[in-house]
N, C-alpha and C positions, 0 to 999 in steps of 0.2 A: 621444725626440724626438716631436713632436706638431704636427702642420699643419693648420691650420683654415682652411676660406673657409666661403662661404658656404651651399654646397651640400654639400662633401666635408670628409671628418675622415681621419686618419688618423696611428697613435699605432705607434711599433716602441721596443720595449724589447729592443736585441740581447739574444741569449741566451735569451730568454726567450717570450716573446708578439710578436704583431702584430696591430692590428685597425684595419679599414679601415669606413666609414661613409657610407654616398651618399641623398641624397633619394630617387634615383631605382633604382638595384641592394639598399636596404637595410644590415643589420651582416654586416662577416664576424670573424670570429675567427681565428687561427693561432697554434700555437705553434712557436715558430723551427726546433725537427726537423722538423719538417714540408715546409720545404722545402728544396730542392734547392740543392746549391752556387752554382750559378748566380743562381739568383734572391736568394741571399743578398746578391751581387755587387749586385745589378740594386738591393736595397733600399738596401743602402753607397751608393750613387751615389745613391740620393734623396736619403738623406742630408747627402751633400756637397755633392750641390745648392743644396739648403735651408739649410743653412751658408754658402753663398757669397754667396745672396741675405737674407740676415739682416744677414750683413757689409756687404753693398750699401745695407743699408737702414739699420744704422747710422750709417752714413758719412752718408749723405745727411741723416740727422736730425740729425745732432751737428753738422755742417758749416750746419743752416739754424737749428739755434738759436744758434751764434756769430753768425750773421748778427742775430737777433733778440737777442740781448746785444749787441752794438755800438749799435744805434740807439737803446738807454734812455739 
C-alpha cells in the first residue's frame, strides 16, 4: 500500500519493509521484524483506513461521473 500527499509518503509492504518519507523528518526505512506486535496493529489500521477512504472516494467519483453521463 502507498499514500502520497503532498508533504508525506508512505509505502508498508506486510511482511516485509516499511518506509515512511516527510519534507520535514526526512526517509525512514523499516523492516516489518522490526517492530513490535503492537505497532503492526497500529500499521493494519492505517491501512484500513486508507481502504475506507479510497472506498469513499470511489464512490464519490463514480457517482459524479454518472452525474456527468446523464447530462451528454
Amino acid at each position: 500500500m502507498i499514500i502520497k500527499t503532498e508533504k508525506f509518503e508512505l509505502e508498508i509492504s506486510n511482511g516485509t519493509d516499511v518506509y515512511f518519507g516527510s519534507k520535514t523528518s526526512g526517509q525512514i526505512f523499516k523492516k516489518w521484524e522490526e517492530f513490535k506486535e503492537e505497532e503492526k496493529l497500529k500499521l493494519q489500521m492505517i491501512q484500513d483506513t486508507a481502504e475506507k477512504l479510497l472506498i469513499e472516494s470511489e464512490a464519490l467519483l463514480l457517482t459524479e461521473n454518472l452525474y456527468t453521463e446523464d447530462k451528454i
